[in-house]
N, C-alpha and C positions, 0 to 999 in steps of 0.2 A: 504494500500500500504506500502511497507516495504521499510527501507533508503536502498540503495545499494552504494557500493564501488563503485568509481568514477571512478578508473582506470579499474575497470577490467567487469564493471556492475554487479556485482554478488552482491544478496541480502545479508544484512547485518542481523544476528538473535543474541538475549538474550542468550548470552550461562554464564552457571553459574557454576564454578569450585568447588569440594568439594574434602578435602584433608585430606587423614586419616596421619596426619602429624607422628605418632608414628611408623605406618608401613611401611610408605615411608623411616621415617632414619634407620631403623632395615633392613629395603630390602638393602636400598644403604652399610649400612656397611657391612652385610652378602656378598654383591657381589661381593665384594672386589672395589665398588666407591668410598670410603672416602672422594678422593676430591671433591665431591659435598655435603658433610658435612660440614655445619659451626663449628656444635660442634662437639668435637675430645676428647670421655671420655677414650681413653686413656691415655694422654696427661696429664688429672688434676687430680687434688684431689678431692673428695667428694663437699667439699664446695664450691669451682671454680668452679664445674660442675654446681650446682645448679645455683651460680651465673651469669654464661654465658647462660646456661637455661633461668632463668629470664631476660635477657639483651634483648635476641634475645625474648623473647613472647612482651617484651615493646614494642622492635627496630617494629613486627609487628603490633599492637594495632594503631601506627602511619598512617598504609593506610586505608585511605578513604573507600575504597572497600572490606576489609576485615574484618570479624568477626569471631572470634575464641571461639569454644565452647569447654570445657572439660568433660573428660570421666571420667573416677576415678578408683582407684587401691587398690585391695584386696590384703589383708596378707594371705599366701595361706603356711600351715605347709606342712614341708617335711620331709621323716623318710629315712634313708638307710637301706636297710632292710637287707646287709650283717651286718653291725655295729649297727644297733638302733641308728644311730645318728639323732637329731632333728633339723632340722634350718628352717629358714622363709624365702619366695620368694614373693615380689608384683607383681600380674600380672594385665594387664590393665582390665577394663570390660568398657561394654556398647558405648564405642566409636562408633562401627560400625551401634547401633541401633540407636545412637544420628545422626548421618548421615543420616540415608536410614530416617527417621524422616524429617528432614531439609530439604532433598530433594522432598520425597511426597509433602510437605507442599508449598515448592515455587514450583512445578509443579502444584498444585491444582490452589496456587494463581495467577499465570499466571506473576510469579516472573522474571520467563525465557521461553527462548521455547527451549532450548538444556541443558543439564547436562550433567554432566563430572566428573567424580569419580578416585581420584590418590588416591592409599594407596599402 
């Protein structure tokens, strides 16, 4: 038998949130959302950004309920191919497979019975 909500009797379900947190601030700032951006790398410098980065992964480490896993970022060379210039870009990898992962996993375990994917 499952708890159900008191006011409305509607059954209450394990629903379990996964958040590709890099594509969600790249979407909101593409969209022109920013205010729903904590961090504003326009705003800082290199080192501030890192900084405010770090503040805000601590600020979440502090909920109960949330566990954050990272992805990791490749040096990815780039040529102009009018100039022959060379420069370096990191792009993210495996995030998405570290996810659909986490999520099999707590669906197998009966971790939840609804999942929910923001990226």
């Amino acid at each position: 038998m499952k708890a159900s909500d008191s006011r409305l009797g509607i059954p209450q379900r394990r629903v379990t949130a996964y958040v590709d947190g890099f594509n969600l601030y790249f979407g909101l700032r593409d969209s022109g959302l920013r205010r729903h951006i904590w961090l504003d790398p326009l705003h800082q410098q290199r080192e501030e950004k890192r900084v405010r980065q770090s503040t805000y992964l601590d600020a979440l480490s502090t909920l109960p309920l949330l566990s954050t896993h990272f992805g990791h970022f490749l040096e990815k060379k780039q040529t102009c191919h009018a100039c022959k210039s060379i420069w370096y870009r990191h792009e993210e990898k495996k995030t998405d497979v570290l996810i659909a992962s986490h999520m099999l996993a707590d669906a197998f375990d009966g971790t939840c019975e609804d999942l929910m994917l923001v990226s």
